[in-house]
C-alpha positions as CSV (number, residue, x, y, z in Angstrom):
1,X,6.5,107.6,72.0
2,X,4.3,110.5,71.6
3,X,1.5,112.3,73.8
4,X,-0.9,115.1,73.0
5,X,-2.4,116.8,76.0
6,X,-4.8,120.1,76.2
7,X,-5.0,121.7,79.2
8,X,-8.7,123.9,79.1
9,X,-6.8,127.2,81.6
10,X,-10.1,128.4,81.6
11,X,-12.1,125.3,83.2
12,X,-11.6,124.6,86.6
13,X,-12.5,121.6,88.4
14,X,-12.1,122.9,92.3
15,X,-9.4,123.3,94.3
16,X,-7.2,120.8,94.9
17,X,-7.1,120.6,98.6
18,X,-3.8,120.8,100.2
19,X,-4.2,118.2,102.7
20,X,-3.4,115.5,100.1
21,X,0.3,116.2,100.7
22,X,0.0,115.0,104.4
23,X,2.4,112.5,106.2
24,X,2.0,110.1,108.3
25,X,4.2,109.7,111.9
26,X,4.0,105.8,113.8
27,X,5.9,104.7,116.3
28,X,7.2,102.6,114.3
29,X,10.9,101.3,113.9
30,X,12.9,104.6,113.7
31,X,10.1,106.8,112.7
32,X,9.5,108.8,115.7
33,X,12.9,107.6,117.8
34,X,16.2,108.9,116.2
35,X,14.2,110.0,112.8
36,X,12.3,112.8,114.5
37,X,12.6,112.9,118.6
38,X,16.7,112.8,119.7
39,X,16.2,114.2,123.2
40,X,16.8,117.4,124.7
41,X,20.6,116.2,125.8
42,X,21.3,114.7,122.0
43,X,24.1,115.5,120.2
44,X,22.1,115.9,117.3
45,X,21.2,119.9,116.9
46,X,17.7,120.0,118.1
47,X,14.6,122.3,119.0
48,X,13.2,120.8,122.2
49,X,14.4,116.9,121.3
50,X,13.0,117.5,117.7
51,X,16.5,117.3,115.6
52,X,16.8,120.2,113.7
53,X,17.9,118.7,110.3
54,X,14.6,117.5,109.7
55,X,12.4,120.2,110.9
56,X,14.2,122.2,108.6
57,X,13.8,119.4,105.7
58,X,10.0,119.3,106.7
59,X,9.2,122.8,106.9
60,X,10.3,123.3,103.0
61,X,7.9,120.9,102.1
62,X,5.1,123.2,103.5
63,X,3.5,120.2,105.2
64,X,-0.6,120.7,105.5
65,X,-1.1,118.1,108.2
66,X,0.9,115.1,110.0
67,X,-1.4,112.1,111.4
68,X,0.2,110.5,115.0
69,X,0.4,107.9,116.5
70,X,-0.3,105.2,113.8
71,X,-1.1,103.1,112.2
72,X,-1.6,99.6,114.4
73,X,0.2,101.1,117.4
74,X,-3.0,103.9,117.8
75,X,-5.1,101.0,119.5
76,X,-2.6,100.4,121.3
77,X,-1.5,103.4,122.9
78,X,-2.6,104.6,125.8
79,X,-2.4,108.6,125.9
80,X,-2.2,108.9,129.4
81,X,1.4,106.9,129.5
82,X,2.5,109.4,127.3
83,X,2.4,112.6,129.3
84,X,3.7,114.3,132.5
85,X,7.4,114.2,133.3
86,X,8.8,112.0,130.8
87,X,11.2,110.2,133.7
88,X,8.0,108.7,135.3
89,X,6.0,107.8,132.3
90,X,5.0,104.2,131.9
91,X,6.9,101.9,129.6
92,X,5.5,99.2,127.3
93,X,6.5,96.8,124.5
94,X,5.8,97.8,121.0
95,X,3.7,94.3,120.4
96,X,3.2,95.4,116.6
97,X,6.4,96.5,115.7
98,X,9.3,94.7,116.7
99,X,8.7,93.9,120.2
100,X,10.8,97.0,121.4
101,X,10.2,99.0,124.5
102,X,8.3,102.2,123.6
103,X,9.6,105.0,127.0
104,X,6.3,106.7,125.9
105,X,9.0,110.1,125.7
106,X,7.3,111.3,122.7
107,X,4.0,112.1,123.7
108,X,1.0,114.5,123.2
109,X,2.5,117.4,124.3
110,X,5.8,116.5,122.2
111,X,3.6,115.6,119.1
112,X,1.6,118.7,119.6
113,X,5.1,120.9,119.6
114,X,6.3,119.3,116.4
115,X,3.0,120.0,114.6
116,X,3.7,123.7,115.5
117,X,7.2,123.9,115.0
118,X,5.6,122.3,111.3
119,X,2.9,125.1,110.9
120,X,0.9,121.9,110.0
121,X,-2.6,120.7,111.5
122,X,-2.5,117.7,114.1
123,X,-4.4,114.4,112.6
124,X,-4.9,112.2,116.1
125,X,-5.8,108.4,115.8
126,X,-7.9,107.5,118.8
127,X,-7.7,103.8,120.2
128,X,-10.8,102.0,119.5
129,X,-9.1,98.5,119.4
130,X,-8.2,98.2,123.0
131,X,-9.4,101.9,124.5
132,X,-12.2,102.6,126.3
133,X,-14.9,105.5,125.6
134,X,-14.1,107.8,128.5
135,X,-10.1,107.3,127.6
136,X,-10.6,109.0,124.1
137,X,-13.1,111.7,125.5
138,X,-11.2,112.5,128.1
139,X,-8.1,112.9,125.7
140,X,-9.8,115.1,123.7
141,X,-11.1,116.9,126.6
142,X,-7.0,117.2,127.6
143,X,-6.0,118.6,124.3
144,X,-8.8,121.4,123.9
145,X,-10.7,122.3,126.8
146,X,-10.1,125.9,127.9
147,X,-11.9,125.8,131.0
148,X,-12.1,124.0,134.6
149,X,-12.2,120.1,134.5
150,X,-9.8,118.0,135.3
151,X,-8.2,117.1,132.2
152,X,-7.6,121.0,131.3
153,X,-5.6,121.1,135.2
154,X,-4.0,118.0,134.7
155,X,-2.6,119.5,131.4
156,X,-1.4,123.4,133.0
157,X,0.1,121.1,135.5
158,X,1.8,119.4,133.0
159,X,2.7,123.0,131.6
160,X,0.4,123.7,128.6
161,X,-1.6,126.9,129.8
162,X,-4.0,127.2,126.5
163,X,-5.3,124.5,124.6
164,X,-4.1,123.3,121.2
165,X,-6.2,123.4,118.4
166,X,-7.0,119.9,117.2
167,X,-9.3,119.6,114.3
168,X,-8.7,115.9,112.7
169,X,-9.4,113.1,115.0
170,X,-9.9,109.3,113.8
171,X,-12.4,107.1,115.7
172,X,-10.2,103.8,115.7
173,X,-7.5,102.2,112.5
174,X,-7.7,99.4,110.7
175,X,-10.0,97.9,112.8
176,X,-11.0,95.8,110.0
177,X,-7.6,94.0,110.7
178,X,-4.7,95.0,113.6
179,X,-7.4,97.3,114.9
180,X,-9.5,94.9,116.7
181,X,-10.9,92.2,113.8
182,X,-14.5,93.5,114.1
183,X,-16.8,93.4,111.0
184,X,-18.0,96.2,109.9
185,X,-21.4,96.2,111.5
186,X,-20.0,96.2,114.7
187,X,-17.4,98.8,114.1
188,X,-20.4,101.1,113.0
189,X,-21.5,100.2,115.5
190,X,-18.7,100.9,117.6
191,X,-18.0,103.8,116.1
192,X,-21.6,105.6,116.5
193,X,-20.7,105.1,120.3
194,X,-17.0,106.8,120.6
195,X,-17.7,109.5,118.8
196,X,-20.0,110.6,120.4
197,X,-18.0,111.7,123.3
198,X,-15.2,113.5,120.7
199,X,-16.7,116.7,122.2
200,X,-16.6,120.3,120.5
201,X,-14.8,122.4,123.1
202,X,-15.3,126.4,122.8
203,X,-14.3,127.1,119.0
204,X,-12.2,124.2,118.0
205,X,-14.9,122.1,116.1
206,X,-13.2,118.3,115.4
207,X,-13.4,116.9,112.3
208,X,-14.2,113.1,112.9
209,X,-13.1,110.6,110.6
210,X,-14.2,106.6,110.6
211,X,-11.8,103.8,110.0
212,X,-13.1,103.2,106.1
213,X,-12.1,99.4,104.5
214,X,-8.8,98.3,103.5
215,X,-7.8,97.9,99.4
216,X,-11.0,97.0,97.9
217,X,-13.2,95.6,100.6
218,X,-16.4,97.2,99.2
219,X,-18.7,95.7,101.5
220,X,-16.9,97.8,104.5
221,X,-17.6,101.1,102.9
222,X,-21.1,100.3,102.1
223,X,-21.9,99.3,105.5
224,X,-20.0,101.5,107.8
225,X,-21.4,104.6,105.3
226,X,-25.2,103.2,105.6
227,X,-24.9,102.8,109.3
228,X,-22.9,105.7,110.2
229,X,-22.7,108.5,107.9
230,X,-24.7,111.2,109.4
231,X,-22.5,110.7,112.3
232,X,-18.7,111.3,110.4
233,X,-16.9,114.2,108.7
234,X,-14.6,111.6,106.6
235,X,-13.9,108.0,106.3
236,X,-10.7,106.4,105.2
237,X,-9.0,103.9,102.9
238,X,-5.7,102.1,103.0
239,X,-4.0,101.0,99.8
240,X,-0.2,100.3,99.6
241,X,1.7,99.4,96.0
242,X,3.1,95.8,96.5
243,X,5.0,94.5,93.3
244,X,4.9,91.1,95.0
245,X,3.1,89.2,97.4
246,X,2.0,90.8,100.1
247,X,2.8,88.0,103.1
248,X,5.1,85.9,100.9
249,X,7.8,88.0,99.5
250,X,7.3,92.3,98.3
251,X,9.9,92.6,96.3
252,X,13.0,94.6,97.0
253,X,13.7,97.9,97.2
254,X,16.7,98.3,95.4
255,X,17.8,95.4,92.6
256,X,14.5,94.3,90.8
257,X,13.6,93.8,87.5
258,X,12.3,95.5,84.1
259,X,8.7,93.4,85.3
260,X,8.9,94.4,88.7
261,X,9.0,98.3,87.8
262,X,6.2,97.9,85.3
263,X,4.1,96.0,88.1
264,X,4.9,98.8,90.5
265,X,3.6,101.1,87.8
266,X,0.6,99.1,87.6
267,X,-0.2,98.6,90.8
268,X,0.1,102.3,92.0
269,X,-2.5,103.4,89.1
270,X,-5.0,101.1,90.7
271,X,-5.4,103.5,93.2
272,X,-7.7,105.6,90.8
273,X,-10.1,102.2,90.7
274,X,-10.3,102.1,94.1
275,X,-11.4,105.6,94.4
276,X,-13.9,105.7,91.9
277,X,-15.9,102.5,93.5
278,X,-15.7,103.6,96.7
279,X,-16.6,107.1,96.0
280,X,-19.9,105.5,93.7
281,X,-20.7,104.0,97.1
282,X,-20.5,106.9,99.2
283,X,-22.7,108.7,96.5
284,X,-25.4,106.3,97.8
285,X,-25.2,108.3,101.1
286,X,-23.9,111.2,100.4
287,X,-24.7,112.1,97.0
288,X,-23.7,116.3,98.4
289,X,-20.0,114.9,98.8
290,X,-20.3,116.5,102.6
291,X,-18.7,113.3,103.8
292,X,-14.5,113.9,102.6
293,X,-12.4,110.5,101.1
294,X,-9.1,110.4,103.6
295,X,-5.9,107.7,101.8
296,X,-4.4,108.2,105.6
297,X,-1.8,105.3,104.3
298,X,-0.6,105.2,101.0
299,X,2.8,104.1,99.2
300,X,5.3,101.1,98.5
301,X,6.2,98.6,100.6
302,X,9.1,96.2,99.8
303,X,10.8,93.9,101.9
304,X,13.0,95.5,104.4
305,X,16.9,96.2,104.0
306,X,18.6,93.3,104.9
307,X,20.4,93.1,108.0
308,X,17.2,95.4,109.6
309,X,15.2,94.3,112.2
310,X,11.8,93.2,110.1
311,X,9.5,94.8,111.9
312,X,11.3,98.1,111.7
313,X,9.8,98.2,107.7
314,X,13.3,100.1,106.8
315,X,13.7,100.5,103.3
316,X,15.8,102.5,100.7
317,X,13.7,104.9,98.2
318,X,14.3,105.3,94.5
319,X,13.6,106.7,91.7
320,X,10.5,104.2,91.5
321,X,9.1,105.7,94.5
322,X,9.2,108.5,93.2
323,X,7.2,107.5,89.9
324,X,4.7,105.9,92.3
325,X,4.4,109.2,94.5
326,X,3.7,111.4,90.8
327,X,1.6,109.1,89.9
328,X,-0.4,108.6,93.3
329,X,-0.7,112.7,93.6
330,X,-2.0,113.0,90.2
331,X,-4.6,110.5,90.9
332,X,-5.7,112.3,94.0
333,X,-5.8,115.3,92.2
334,X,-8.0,114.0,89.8
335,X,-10.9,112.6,92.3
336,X,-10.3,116.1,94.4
337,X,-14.3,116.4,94.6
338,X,-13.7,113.4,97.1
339,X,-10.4,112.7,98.2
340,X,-10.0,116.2,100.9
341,X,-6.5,114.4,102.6
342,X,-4.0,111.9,102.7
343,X,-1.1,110.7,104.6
344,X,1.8,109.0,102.8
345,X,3.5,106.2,104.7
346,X,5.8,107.2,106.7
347,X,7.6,110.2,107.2
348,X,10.9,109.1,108.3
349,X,12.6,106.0,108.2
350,X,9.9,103.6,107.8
351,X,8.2,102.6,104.1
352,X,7.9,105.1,101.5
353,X,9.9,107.9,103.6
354,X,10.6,111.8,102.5
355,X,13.2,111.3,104.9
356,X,16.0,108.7,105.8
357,X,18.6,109.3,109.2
358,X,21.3,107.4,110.1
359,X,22.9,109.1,113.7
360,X,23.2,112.8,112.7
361,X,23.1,112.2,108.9
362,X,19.9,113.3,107.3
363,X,19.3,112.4,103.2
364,X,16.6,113.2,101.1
365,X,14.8,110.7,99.3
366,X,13.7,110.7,95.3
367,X,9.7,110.9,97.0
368,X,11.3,113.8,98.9
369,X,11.8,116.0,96.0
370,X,8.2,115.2,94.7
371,X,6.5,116.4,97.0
372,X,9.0,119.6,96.9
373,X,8.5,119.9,93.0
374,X,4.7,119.3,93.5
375,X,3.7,121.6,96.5
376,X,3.1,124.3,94.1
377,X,-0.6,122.5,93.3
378,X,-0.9,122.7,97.0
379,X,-4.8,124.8,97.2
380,X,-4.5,125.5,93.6
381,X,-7.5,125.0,91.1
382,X,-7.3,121.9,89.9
383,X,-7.4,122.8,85.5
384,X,-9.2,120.6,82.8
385,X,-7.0,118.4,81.3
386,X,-7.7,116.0,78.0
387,X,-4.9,113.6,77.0
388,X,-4.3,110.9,74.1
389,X,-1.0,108.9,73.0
390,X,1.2,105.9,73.3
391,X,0.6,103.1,76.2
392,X,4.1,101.4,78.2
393,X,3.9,98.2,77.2
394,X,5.6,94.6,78.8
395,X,5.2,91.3,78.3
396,X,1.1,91.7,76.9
397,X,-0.4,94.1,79.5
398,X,0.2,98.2,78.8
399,X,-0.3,100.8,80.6
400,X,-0.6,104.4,79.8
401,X,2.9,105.7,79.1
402,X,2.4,109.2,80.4
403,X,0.5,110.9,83.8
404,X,-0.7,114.2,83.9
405,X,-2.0,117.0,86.2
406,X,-2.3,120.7,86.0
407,X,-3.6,123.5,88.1
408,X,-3.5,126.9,88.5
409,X,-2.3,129.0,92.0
410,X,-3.7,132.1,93.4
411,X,-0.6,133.9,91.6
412,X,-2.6,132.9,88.6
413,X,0.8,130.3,87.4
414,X,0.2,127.4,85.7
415,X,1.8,124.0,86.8
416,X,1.8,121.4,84.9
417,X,3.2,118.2,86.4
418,X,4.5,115.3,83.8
419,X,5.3,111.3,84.9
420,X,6.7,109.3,82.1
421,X,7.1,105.6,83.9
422,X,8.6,104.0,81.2
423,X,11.9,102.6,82.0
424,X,13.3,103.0,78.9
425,X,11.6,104.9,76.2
426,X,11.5,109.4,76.0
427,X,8.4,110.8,75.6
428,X,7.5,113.3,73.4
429,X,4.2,115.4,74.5
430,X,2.8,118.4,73.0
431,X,0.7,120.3,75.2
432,X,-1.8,122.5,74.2
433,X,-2.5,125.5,76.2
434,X,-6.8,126.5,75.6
435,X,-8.3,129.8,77.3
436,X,-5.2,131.4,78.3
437,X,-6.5,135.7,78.0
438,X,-3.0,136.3,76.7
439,X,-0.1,135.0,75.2
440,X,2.8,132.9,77.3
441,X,5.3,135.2,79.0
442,X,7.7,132.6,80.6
443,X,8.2,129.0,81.0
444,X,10.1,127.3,83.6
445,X,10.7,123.8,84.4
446,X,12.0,120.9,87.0
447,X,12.6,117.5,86.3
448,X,13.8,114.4,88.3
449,X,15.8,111.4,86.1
450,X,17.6,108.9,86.8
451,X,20.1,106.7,84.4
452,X,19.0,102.9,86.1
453,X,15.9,101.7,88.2
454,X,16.9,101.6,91.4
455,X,18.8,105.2,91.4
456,X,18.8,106.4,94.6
457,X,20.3,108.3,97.5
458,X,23.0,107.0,100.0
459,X,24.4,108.6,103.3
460,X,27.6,108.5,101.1
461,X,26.4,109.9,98.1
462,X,23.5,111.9,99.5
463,X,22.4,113.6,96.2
464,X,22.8,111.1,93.1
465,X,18.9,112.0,92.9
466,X,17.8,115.4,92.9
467,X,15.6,117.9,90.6
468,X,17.4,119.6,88.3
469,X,16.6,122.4,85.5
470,X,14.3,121.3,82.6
471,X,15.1,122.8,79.2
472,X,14.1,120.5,76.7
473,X,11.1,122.1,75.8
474,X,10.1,124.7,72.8
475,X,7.5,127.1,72.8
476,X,5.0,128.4,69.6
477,X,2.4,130.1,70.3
478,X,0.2,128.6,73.1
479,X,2.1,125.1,71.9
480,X,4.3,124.0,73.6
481,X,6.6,120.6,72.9
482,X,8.9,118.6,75.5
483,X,11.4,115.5,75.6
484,X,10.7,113.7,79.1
485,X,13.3,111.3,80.0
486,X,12.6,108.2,81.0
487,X,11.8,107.5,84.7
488,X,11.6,111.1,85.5
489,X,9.0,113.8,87.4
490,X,8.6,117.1,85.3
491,X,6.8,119.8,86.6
492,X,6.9,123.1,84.7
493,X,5.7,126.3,85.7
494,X,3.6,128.6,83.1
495,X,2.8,132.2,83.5
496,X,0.8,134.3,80.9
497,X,1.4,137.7,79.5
């Protein structure tokens, strides 16, 4: 099936902020406990009980940001439990996930270090659901107050001399649901109050981001934005792909259909609807785009691996996932006048994972190497693209066959990233390269494939999946024509004479 795409080099459309490759960090299952914290006395090679495999894993990725604690567990956590010497902090049950006992061992200060060790900004979720006012000024007051008070003693006497610099800072999650239940005119409400008291200590300013609606529940946006938006730096939306039913049955990860892929395709493209009608409402109140769009949860969830404790939300990643992570990217890319972050869900372990551990094995996972291939658009100007051709077609409904982004880096390279999500068919796409000053010195491209749907990576074949060299292209002139397998992630890399 054919595709004809022009990318306009000389039109840019903004940059394409880099926060849209964040991640996301619950305690959650085995996100934070054996995925990234092991202990000082583990076994497992680590930098201050972070395990070394995955730092390393992480830090190639260039992460931007990483949000912590959650998800439903942020209003439920307590900060205060979480800090001082970790053999006298408070234990409590997990109530949202699993009914575990949560030590509280990973804690601010732990989080903090990890963000650092990253070279990525802290996102912090304050507890509006069951927290009080003082509780999250007073944490925010711990973090980055260089002065006297007692929150700024309490942390040097918990050994943290200087503050940390915290600029992202959610007032409340899903409080539409797991959050507290509120409607949304309370929650404005609500969230008028609390963040109030996130203070600006000395220079770190806080950027202060509302709990926006879940999927498509409209009416949220419009009414948290009318009664609260002079008050909030961002609000944020939650969308997950779901082939199946959300409560009744997801799907699995690993053995579905021909229909289940093509629904998974569908599904994740309806992520660009979302956006657009709940960016039109924001217009309304912020027609200057001051106020930033934040998808601070975002990817598949399937059912979980059998033989794993439910509430853990374990699940293997394939070559699907990674279609959906292309496809989700692009999309963001697309609305980058709007969308300034987002957070895919979760780092390690738990949903749509970069990462998966088992003891001290570490593997990378098919969304891994997406977000390797695609950190080159990563503050890049976002390039006008125009694109026409064949739709991927099942059983009466079609979908567009091909996904496309480009962009160009400070470097002045061109990358052009490619998603062909048909399961069975090659595409052949001619792209037409407008308003380059000179000719086309060298092309280089990656790809991602796989041979059957559910291709993945096991702990005992740990790299069935990874990107490879991409050479079936040809070059004339400022055309240029490729073969893109089915199922795959190309990304090819331009530079002009």
């Amino acid at each position: 099936m054919s595709q004809v795409i022009t990318i306009h080099s000389d039109v840019s459309k903004g940059k394409i902020n880099r926060n849209i490759y964040g991640h996301f960090s619950e305690h959650l299952g085995r996100c934070i406990y054996e995925g990234i914290w092991v202990g000082e006395d583990s076994p497992i090679p680590n930098t201050e009980g972070i395990r070394n495999d995955v730092l390393d894993a992480l830090r190639q990725l260039n992460i931007p940001v990483l949000r912590w604690p959650g998800g439903c567990f942020a209003d439920e956590y307590h900060w205060k439990d979480g800090v001082g010497p970790r053999e006298n902090r408070k234990q409590m049950v997990n109530t949202h996930w699993g009914g575990v006992v949560e030590n509280n061992h990973f804690g601010t200060h732990e989080f903090l270090r990890l963000c650092e060790l990253l070279g990525c900004e802290p996102y912090i979720s304050g507890n509006v659901g069951s927290g009080t006012v003082q509780e999250m000024s007073e944490w925010v007051e711990y973090m980055t107050f260089d002065g006297v008070s007692p929150m700024a003693a309490w942390r040097q006497e918990n050994g943290r001399e200087k503050p940390w610099n915290v600029k992202y800072f959610g007032v409340g999650n899903e409080n539409w649901g797991c959050g507290g239940n509120m409607r949304p005119e309370y929650y404005a409400d609500l969230y008028r109050r609390y963040q109030t008291y996130v203070r600006n200590y000395g220079e770190n300013k806080i950027y202060k981001i509302a709990c926006g609606p879940n999927v498509d529940d409209y009416r949220w946006m419009e009414i948290v934005m009318r009664e609260a938006h002079p008050y909030m730096d961002a609000i944020s939306l939650h969308y997950y792909t779901v082939p199946g039913e959300f409560w009744t049955g997801k799907g699995p990860a690993t053995g579905f259909s021909e229909q289940e892929w093509f629904t998974t395709m569908k599904k994740a493209l309806h992520m660009d609807e979302l956006i657009t009608r709940h960016s039109a409402i924001m217009d309304q109140y912020d027609p200057n785009k001051r106020i930033g769009l934040i998808v601070d949860e975002w990817g598949t969830w399937f059912d979980v691996e059998p033989g794993t404790n439910p509430g853990f939300l374990y699940q293997q990643n394939t070559i699907r996932d990674a279609l959906v992570a292309g496809l989700t990217l692009n999309i963001f890319h697309e609305h980058n006048d709007r969308v300034v972050m987002a957070n895919i869900a979760q780092i390690v372990n738990v949903l749509q994972s970069v990462i998966l551990t088992e003891g001290e094995k570490m593997i990378l996972t098919p969304t891994y190497h997406v977000f390797d291939m695609y950190k080159v658009h990563q503050d890049a100007e976002r390039l006008a693209t125009h694109h026409s051709g064949a739709d991927y077609e099942m059983n009466g409904e079609k979908i567009p066959q091909v996904s496309v982004t480009a962009s160009r880096d400070e470097a002045g390279k061109i990358h052009v990233s490619l998603c062909n999500v048909s399961h069975a068919e090659q595409s052949d796409v001619k792209i037409q390269l407008r308003g380059l000053s000179g000719g086309v010195k060298q092309i280089v491209g990656r790809q991602l494939a796989a041979d059957s749907l559910d291709a993945h990576n096991t702990f005992e074949s740990p790299e069935v999946l990874k990107p490879a060299a991409f050479t079936a292209f040809e070059q004339e002139g400022d055309v240029l024509r490729a073969k893109l397998a089915p199922m795959s992630v190309t990304v090819l890399e331009i530079t002009a004479e």
